[in-house]
C-alpha positions in Angstrom: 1.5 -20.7 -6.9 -0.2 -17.8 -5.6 -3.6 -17.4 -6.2 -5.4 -15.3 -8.7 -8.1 -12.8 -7.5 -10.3 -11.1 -10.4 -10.8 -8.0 -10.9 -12.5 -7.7 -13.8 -15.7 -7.8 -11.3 -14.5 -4.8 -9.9 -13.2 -2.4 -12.9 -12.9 -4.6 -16.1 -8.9 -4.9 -16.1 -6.9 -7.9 -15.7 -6.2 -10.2 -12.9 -4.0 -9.7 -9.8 -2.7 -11.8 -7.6 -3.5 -12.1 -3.6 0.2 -9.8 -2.8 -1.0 -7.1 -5.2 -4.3 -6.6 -3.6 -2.7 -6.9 -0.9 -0.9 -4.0 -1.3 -3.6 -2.1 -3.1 -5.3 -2.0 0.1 -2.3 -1.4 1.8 -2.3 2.1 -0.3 -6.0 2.5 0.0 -5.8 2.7 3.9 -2.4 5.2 4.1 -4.2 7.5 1.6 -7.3 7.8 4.4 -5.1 8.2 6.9 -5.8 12.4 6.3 -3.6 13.6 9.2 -0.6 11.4 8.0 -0.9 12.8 4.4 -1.4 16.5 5.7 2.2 15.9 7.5 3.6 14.5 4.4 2.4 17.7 2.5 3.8 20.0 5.5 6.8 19.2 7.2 7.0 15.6 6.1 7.4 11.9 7.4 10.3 10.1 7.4 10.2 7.0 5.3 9.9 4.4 8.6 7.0 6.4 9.8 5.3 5.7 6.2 6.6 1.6 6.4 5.3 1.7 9.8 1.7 3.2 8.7 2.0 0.4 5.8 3.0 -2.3 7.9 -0.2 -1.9 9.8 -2.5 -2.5 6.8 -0.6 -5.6 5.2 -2.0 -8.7 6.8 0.3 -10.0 9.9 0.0 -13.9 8.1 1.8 -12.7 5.0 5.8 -13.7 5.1 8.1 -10.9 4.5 5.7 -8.3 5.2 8.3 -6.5 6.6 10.0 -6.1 3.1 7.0 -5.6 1.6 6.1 -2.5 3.3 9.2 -0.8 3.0 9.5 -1.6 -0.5 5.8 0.0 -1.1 6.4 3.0 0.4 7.8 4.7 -3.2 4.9 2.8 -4.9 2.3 4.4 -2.2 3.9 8.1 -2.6 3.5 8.2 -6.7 0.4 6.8 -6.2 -1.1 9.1 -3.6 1.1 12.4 -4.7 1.8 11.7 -8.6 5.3 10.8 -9.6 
């Protein structure tokens, strides 16, 4: 079972578990990385670039991180860019 992490504390919606914090944070650190989203917005990135840049930010104990990052790429873009 993974474990539940509140966030209520933080913004008054409903709990998440540890992989979608995770992940939220994962987001969070491409969308600072300014001179990645200025190439995205230009001539682009390729979509390994952007798992890569993910990759980084996920925490190296988590299993399949691998998967994980190149699966949040999508989520990452409609959430930085819109859908």
């Amino acid at each position: 079972m993974q474990a539940q992490i509140t966030r209520q504390s933080i913004d008054g919606e409903a709990p998440l578990n540890a992989l979608d914090l995770y992940k939220q944070r994962a987001i969070a650190g491409l969308r600072r990385q300014q001179h990645l989203i200025e190439e995205i917005q230009g001539a682009g990135a390729s979509w390994s670039t952007l798992m890569a840049r993910l990759l980084e930010q996920l925490p190296e104990h988590l299993d399949g991180r691998s998967n994980i990052a190149c699966h949040l790429v999508r989520d990452a873009l409609n959430k930085i860019f819109g859908p």
